[in-house]
C-alpha atoms as a printed R data frame, in Angstrom:
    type eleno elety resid chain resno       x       y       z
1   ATOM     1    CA   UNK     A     1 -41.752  52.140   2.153
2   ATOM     2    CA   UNK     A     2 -43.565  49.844  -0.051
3   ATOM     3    CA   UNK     A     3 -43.155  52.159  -2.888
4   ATOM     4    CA   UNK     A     4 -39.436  52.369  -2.633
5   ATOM     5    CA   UNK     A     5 -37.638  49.737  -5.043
6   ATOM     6    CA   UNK     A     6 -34.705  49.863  -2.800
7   ATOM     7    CA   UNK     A     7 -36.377  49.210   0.317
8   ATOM     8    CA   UNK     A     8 -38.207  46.342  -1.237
9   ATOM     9    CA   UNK     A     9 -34.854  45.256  -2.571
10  ATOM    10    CA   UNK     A    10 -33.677  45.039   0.914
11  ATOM    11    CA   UNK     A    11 -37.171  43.322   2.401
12  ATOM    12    CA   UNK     A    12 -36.859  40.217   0.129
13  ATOM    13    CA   UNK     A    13 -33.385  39.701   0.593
14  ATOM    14    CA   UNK     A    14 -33.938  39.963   4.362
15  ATOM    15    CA   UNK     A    15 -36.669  37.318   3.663
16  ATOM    16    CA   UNK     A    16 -34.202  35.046   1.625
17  ATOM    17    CA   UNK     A    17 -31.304  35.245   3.993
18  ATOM    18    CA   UNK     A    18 -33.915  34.331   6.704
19  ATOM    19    CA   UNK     A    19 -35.525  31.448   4.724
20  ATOM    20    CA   UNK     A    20 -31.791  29.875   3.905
21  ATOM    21    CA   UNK     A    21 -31.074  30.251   7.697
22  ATOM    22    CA   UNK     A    22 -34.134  28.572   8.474
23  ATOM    23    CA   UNK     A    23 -33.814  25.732   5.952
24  ATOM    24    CA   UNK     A    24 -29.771  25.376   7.242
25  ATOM    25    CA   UNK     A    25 -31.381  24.780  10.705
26  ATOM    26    CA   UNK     A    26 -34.291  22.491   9.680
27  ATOM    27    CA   UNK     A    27 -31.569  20.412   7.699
28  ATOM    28    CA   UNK     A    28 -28.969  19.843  10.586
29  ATOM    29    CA   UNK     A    29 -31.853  18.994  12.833
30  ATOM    30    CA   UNK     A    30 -32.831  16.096  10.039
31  ATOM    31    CA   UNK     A    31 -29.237  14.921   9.769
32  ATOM    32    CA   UNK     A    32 -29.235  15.095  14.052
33  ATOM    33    CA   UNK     A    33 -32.520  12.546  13.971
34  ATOM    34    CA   UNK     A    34 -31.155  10.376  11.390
35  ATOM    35    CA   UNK     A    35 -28.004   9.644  12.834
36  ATOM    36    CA   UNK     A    36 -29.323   9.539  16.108
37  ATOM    37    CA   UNK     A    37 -31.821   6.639  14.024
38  ATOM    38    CA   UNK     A    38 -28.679   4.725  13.026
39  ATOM    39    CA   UNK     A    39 -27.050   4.577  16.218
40  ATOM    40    CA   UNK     A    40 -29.655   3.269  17.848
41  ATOM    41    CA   UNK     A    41 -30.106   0.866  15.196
42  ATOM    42    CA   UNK     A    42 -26.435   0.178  14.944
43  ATOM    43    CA   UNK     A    43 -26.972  -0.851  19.223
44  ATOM    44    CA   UNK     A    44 -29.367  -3.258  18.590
45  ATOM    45    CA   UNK     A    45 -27.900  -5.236  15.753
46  ATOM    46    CA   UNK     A    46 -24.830  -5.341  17.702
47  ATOM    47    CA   UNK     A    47 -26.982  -6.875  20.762
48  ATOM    48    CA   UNK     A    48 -29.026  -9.483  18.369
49  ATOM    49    CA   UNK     A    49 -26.013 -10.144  16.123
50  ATOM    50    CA   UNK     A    50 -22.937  -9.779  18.449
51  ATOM    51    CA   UNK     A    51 -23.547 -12.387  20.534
52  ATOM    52    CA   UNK     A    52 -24.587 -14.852  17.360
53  ATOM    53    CA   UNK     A    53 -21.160 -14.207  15.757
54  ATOM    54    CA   UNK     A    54 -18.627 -14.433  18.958
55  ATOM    55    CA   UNK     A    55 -20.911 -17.642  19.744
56  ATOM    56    CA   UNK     A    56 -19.424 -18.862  16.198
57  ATOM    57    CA   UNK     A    57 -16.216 -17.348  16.642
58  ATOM    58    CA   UNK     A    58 -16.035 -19.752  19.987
59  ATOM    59    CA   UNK     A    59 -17.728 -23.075  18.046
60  ATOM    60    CA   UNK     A    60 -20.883 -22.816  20.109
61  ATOM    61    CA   UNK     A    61 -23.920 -24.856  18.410
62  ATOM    62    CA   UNK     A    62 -26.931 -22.156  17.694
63  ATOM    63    CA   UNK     A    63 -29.360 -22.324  15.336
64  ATOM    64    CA   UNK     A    64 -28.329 -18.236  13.916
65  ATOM    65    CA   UNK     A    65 -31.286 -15.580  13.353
66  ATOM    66    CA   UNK     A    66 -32.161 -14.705   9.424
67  ATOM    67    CA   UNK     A    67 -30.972 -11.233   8.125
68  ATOM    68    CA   UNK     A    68 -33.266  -9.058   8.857
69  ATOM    69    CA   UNK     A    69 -35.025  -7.096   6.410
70  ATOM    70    CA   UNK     A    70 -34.455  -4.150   7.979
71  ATOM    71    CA   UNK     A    71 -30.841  -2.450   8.098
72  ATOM    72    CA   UNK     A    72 -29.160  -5.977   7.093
73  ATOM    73    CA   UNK     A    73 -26.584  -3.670   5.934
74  ATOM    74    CA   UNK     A    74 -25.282  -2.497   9.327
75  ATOM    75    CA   UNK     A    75 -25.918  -6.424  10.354
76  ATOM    76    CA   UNK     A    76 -23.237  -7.611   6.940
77  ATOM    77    CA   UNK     A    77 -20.702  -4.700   8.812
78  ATOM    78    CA   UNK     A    78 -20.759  -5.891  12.142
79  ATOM    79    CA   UNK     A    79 -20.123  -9.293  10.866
80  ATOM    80    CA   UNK     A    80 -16.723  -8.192   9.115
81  ATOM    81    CA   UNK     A    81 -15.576  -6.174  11.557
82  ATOM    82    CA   UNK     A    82 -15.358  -9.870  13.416
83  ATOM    83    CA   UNK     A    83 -14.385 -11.656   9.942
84  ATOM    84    CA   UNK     A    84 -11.358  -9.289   9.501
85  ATOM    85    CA   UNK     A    85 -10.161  -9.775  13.565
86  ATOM    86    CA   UNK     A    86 -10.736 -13.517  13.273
87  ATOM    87    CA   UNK     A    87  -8.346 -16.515  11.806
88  ATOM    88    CA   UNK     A    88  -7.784 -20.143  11.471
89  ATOM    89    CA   UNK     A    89 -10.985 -22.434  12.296
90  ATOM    90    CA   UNK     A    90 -12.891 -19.716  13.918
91  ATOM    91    CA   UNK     A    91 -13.062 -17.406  10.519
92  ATOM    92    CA   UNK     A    92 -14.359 -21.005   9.016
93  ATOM    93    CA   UNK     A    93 -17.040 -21.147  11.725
94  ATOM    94    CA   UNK     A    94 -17.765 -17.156  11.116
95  ATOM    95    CA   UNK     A    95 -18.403 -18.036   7.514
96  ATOM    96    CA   UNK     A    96 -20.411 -20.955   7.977
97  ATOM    97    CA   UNK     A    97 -22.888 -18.813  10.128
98  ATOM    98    CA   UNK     A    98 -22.875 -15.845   7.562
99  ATOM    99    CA   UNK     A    99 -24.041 -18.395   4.628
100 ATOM   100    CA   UNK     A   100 -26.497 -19.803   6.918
101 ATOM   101    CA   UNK     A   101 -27.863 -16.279   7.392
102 ATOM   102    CA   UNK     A   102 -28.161 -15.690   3.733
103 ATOM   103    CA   UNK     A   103 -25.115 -13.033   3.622
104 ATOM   104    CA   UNK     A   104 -24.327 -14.339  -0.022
105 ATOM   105    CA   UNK     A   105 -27.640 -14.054  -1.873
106 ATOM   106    CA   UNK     A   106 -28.005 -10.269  -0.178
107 ATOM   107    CA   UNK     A   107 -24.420  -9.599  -1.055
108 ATOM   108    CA   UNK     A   108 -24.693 -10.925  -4.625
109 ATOM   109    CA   UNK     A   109 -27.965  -8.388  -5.226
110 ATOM   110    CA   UNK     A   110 -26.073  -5.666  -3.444
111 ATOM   111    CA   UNK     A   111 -22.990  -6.138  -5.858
112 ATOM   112    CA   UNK     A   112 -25.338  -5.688  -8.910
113 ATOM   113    CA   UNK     A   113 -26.558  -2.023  -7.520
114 ATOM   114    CA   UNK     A   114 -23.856  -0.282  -9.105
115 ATOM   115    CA   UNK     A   115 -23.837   2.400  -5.725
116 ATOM   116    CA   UNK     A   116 -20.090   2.309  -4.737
117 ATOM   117    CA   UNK     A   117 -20.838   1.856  -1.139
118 ATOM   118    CA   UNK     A   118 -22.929  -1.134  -1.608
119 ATOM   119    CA   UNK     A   119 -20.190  -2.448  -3.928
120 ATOM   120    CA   UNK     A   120 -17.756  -2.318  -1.123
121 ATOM   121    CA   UNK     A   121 -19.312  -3.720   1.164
122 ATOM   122    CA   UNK     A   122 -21.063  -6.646  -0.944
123 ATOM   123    CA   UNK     A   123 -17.753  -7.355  -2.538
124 ATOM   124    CA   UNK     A   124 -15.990  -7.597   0.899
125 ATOM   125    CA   UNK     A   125 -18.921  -9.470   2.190
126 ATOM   126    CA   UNK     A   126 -17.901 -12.322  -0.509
127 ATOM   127    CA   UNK     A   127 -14.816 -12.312  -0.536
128 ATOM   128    CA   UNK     A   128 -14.534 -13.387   3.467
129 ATOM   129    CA   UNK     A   129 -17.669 -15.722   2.673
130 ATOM   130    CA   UNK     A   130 -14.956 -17.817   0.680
131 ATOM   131    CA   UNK     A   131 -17.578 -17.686  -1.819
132 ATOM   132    CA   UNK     A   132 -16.243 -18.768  -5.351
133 ATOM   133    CA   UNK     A   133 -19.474 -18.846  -7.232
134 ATOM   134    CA   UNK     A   134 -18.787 -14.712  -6.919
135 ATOM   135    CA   UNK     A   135 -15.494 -14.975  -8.708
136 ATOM   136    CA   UNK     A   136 -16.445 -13.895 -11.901
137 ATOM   137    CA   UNK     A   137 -18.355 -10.183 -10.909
138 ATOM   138    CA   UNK     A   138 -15.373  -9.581  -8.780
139 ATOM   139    CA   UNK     A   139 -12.736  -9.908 -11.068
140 ATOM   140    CA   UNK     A   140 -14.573  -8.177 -13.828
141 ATOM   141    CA   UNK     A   141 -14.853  -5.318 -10.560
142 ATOM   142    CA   UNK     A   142 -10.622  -5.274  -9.933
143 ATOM   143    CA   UNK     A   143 -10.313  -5.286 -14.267
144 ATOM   144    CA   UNK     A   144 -12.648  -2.541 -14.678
145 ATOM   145    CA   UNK     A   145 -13.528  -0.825 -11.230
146 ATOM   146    CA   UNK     A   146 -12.054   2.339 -10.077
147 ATOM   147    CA   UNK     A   147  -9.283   2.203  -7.706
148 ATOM   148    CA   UNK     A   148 -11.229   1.709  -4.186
149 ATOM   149    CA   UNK     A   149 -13.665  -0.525  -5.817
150 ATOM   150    CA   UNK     A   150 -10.959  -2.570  -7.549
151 ATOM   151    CA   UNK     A   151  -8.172  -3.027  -4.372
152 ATOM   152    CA   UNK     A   152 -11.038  -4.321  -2.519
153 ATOM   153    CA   UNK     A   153 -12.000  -6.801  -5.180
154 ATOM   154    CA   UNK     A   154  -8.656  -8.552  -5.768
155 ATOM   155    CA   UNK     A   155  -8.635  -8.385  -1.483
156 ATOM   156    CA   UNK     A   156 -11.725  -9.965  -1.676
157 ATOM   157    CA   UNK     A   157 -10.672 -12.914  -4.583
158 ATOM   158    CA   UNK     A   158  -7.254 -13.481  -1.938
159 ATOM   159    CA   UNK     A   159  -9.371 -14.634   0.221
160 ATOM   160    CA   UNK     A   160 -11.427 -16.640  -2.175
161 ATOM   161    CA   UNK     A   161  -8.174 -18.389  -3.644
162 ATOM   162    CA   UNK     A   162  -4.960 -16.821  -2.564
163 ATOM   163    CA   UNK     A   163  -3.025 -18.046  -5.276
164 ATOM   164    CA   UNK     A   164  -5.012 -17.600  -8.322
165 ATOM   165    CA   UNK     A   165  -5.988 -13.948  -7.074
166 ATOM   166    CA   UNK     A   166  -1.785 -13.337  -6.527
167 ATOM   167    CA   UNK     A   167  -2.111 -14.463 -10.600
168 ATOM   168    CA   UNK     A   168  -4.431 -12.083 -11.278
169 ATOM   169    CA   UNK     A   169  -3.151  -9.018  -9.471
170 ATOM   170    CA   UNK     A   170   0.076  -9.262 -11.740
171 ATOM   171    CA   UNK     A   171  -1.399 -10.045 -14.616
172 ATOM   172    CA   UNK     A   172  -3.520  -6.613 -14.360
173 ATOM   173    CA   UNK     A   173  -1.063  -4.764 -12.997
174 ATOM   174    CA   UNK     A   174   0.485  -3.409 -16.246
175 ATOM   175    CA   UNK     A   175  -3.056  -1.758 -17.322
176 ATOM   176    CA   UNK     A   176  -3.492  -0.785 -13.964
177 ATOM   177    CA   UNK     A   177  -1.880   2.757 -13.166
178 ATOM   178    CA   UNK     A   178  -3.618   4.216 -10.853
179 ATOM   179    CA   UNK     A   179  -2.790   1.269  -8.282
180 ATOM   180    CA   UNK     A   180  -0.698   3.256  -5.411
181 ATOM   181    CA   UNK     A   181   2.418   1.435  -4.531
182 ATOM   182    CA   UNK     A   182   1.231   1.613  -0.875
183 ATOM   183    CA   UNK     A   183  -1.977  -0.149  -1.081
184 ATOM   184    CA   UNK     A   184  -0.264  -2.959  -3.669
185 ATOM   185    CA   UNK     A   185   2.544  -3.707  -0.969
186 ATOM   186    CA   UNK     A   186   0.007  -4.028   1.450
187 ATOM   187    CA   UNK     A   187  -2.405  -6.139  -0.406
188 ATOM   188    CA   UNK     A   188   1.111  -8.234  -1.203
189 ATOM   189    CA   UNK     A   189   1.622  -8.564   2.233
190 ATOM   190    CA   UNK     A   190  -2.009 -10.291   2.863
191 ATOM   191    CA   UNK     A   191  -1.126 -12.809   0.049
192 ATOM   192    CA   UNK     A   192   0.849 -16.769   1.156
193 ATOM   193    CA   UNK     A   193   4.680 -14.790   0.462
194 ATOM   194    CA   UNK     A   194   5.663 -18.421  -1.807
195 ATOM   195    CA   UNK     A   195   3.245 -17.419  -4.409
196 ATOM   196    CA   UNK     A   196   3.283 -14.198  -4.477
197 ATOM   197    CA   UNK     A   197   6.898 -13.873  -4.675
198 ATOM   198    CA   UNK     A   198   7.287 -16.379  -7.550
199 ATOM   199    CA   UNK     A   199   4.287 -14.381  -9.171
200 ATOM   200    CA   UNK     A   200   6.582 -11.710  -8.991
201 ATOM   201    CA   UNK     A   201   9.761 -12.596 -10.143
202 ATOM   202    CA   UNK     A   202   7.830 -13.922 -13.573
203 ATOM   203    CA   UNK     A   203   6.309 -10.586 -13.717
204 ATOM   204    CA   UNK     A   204  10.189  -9.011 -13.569
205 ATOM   205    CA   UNK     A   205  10.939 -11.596 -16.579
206 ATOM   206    CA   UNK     A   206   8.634 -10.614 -18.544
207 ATOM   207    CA   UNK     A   207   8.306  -6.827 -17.848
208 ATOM   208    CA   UNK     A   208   8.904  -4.082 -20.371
209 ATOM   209    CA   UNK     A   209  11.098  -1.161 -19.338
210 ATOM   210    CA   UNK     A   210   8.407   1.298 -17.769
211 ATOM   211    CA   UNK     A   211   6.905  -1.362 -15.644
212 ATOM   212    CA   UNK     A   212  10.221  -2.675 -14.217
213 ATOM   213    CA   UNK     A   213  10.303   0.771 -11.928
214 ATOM   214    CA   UNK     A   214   7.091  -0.344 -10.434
215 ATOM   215    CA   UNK     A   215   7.915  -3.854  -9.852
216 ATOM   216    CA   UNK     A   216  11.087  -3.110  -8.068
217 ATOM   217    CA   UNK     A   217   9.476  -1.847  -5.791
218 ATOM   218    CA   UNK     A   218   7.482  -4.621  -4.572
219 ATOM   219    CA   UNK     A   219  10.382  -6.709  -3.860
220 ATOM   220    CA   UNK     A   220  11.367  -5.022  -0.768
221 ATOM   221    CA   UNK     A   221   7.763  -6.470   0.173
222 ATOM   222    CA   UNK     A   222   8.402  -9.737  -0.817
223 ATOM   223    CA   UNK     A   223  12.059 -10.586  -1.111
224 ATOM   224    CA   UNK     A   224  11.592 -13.739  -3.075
225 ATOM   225    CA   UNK     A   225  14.835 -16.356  -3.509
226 ATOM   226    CA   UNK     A   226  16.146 -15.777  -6.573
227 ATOM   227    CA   UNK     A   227  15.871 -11.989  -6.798
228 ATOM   228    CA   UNK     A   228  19.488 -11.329  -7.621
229 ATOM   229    CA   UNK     A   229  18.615 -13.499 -11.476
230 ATOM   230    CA   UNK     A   230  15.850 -11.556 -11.768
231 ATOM   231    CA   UNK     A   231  17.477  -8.234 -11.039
232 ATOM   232    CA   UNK     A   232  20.776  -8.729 -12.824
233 ATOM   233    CA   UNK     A   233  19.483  -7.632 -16.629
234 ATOM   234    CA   UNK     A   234  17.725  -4.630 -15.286
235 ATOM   235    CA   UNK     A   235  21.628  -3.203 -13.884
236 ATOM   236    CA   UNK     A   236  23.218  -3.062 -17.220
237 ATOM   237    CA   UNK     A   237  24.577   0.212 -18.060
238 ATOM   238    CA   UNK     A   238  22.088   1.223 -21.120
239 ATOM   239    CA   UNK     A   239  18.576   0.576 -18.525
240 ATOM   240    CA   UNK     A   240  16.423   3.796 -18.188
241 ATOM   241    CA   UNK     A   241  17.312   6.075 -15.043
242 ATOM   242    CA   UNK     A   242  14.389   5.040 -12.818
243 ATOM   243    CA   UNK     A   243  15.225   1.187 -13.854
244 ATOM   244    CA   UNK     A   244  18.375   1.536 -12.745
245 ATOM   245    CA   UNK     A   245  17.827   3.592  -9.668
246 ATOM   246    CA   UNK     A   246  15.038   1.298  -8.588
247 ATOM   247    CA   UNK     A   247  17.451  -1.882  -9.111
248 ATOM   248    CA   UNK     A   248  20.075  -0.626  -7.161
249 ATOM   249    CA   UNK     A   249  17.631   0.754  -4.452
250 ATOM   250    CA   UNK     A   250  16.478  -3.106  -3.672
251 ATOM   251    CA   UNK     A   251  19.746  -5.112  -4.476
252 ATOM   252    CA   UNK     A   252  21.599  -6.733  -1.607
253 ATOM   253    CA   UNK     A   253  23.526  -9.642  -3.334
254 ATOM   254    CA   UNK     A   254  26.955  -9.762  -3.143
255 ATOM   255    CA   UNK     A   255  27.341 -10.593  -6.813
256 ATOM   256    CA   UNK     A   256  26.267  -7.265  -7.644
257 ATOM   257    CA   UNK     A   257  29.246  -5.691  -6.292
258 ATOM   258    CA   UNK     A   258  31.203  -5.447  -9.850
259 ATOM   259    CA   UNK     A   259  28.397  -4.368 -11.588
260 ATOM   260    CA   UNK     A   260  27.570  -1.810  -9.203
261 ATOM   261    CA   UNK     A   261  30.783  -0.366  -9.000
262 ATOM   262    CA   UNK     A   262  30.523   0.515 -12.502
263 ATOM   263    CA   UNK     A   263  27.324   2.430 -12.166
264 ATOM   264    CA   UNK     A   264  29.302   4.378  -9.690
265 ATOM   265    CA   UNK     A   265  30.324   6.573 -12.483
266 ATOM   266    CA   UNK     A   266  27.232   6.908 -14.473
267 ATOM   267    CA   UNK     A   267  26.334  10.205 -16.148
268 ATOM   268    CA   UNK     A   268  23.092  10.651 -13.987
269 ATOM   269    CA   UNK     A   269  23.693  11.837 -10.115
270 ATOM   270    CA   UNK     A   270  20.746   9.677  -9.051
271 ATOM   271    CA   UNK     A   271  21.971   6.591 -10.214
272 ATOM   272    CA   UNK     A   272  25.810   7.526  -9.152
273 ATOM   273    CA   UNK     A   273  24.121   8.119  -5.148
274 ATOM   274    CA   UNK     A   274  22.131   4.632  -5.337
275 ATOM   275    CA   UNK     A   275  25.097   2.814  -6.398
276 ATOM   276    CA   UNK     A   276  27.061   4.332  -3.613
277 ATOM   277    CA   UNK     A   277  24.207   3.417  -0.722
278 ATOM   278    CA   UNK     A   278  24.114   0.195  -2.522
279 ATOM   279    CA   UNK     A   279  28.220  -0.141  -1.908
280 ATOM   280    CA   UNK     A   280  27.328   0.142   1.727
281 ATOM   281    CA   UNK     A   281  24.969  -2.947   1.441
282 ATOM   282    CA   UNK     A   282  27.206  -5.425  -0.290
283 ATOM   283    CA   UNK     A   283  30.632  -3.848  -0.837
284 ATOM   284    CA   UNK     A   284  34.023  -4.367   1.395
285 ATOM   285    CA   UNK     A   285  37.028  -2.779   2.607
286 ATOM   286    CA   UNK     A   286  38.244  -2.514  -1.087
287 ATOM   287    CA   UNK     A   287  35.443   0.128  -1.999
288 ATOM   288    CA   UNK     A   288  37.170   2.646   0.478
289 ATOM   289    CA   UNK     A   289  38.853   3.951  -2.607
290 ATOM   290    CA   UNK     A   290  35.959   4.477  -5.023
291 ATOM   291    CA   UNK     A   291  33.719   5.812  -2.027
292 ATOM   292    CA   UNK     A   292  36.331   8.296  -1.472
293 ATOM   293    CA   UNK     A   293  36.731   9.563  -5.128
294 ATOM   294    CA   UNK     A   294  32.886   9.767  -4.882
295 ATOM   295    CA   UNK     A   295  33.060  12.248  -1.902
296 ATOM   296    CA   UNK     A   296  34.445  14.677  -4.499
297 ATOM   297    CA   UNK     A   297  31.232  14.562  -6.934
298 ATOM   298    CA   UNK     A   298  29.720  17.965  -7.996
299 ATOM   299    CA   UNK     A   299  26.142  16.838  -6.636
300 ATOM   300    CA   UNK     A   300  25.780  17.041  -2.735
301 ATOM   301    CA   UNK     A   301  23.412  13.846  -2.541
302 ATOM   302    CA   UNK     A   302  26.071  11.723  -4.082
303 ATOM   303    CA   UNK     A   303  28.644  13.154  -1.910
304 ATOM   304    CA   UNK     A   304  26.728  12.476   1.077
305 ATOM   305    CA   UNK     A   305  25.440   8.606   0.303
306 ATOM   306    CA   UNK     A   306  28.594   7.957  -0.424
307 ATOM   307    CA   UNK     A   307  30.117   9.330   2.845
308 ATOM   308    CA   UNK     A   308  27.405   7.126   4.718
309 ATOM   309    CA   UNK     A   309  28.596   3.922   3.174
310 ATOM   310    CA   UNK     A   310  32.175   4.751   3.810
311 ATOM   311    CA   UNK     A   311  31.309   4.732   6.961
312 ATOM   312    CA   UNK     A   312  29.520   1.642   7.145
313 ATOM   313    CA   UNK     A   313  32.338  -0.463   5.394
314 ATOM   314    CA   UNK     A   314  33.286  -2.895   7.585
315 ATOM   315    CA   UNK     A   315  36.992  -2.772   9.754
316 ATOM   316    CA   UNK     A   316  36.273   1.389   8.732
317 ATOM   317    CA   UNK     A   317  35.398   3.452  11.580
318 ATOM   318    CA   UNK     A   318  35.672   7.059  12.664
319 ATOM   319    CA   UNK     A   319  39.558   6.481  14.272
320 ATOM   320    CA   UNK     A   320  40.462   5.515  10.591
321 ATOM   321    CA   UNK     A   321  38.480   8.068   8.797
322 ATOM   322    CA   UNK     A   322  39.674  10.925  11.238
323 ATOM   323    CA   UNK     A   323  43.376  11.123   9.804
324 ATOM   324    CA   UNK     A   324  42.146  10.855   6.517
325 ATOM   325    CA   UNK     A   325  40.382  14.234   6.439
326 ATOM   326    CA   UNK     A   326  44.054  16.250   6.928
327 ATOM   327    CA   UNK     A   327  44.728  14.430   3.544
328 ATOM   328    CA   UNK     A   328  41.804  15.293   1.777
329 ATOM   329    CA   UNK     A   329  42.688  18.461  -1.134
330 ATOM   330    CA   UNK     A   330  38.938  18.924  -2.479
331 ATOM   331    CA   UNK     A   331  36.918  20.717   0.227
332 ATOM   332    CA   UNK     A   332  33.461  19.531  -1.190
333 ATOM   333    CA   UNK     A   333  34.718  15.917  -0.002
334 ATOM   334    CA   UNK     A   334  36.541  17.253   3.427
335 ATOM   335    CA   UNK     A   335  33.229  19.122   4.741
336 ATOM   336    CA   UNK     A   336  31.079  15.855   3.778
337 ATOM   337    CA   UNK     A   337  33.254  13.685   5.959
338 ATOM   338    CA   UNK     A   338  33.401  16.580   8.755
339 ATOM   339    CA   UNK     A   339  29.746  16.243   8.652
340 ATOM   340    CA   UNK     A   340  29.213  12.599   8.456
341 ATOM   341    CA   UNK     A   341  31.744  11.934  11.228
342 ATOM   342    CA   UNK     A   342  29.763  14.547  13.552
343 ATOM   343    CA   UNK     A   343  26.738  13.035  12.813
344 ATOM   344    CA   UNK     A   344  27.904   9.379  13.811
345 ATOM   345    CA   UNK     A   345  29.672  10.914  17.051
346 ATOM   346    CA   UNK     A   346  26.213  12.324  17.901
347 ATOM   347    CA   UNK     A   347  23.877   9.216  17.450
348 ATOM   348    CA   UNK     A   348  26.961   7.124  19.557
């Protein structure tokens, strides 16, 4: 057998597929220890430091234990998992005991380890410290940080100086991309709503075209007085598609009601169905016309936004649509007013 190539072939593969096997099973029994390490770590940090940080939380005097050279990692988590459920004067005694303990000279060598998890956490760590010696590494981190690493640095200046950090975000926002609109609405919604909205409505002044999109957006967040001045430039007839769309999406001022009625006829469908959802918002009985012609566009979304608002018009109901439908010559608009009536006779 040990002459045969073949056979030996087979022999040391056997042997490999055995020796990967074996190295699979010594490597989840490694993982198994060490997290079976770190939760029993994690248990006694949370019974030193638990009690030292609700004890704060409650304004109890203590003199608080020194971070611990060991795992003062998990001890810096615990303590914002009680910073981030924690307001008013008790997140001021919380961050009294957390610079007693030394969290901002370990945070401030943590921040310059470049590992992203250390990043995170240090830059959290300071920014619920109140710490404003740490301003300047964090806002370099939310200029030039990826995306995680960034978000959590302009969280972490809000908390530092709400106002200054509302400054900031806008002023980066037009090199920053790669921002979702999800995690910048909810970022917005952590900042005092005064500045922020004011923020934004100088950000709408000043935009160019391809950032107005993105800034409409936002205001549903917001909703700052003095939206409709802000909004009015971005509705005239020659704005970009997605300007216009987004405009229309987030205006709710009845002075918009003539200007949006001409958009009603605009060459793009998506503009033609915003204006006609926007109708709903801010128009009156005397739209019934125009929503009706718009029942007979070629493009089924138009058709059927503009059946919806017809229907929310006010003194219009479905006794004084139902006659109207024997009237009605273009089947495209008949069938979309069939369907929209069904539709409110089903939800009552």
């Amino acid at each position: 057998m040990s002459a045969d190539p073949a056979l030996r072939l087979a022999l040391l593969i056997s042997l490999g597929v055995y020796a990967l096997a074996l190295a699979q099973l010594l490597g989840l029994a490694a993982m198994h220890v060490t997290e079976r390490r770190r939760r029993e770590a994690e248990r006694r940090i949370r019974q030193k430091f638990g009690p030292v940080f609700i004890r704060a939380i409650e304004g109890v005097a203590q003199t608080p234990p020194a971070l611990p050279r060991r795992h003062p990692d998990l001890v810096l988590m615990l303590w914002l998992f009680y910073a981030e459920s924690t307001r008013g004067d008790s997140i001021d005694r919380l961050r009294a005991v957390g610079r007693e303990m030394g969290f901002s000279t370990y945070a401030t060598r943590l921040l310059r380890r470049r590992r992203l998890g250390s990043t995170l956490l240090a830059a959290a760590t300071l920014g619920w410290l109140g710490d404003a010696s740490a301003w300047g590494a964090l806002d370099a981190l939310a200029s030039r940080g990826g995306t995680r690493v960034s978000l959590l640095a302009l969280r972490a200046m809000s908390h530092i100086d709400p106002q200054r950090a509302t400054e900031r975000l806008f002023a980066l926002l037009p090199e920053r991309r790669d921002w979702p609109d999800a995690r910048l609405q909810a970022l917005l919604q952590e900042l005092p709503a005064r500045p922020a909205g004011a923020a934004l409505l100088q950000a709408l002044a000043r935009c160019s075209e391809g950032e107005a999109p993105r800034l409409l957006h936002l205001v549903d967040v917001l909703r700052p007085p003095g939206t409709w001045s802000a909004i009015r430039p971005m509705l005239d007839h020659d704005q970009g598609v997605d300007t216009l769309a987004s405009a229309l999406r987030v205006v709710d001022d009845p002075r918009a009601v003539q200007v949006v009625r001409g958009l009603a006829a605009h060459s793009h469908w998506v503009v033609r169905a915003k204006a006609a959802t926007a109708l709903g918002r801010i128009g009156g009985s005397e739209d019934r016309g125009l929503l009706m012609e718009m029942l007979r566009d070629p493009v089924w979304w138009v058709r059927y936004r503009a059946g919806q608002s017809l229907i929310r018009l006010p003194g219009i109901d479905a006794a004084t649509l139902e006659p109207v439908l024997d009237t009605l010559q273009d089947p495209y608009a008949r069938d979309m007013l069939q369907q929209l009536l069904a539709e409110k006779a089903l939800s009552g």
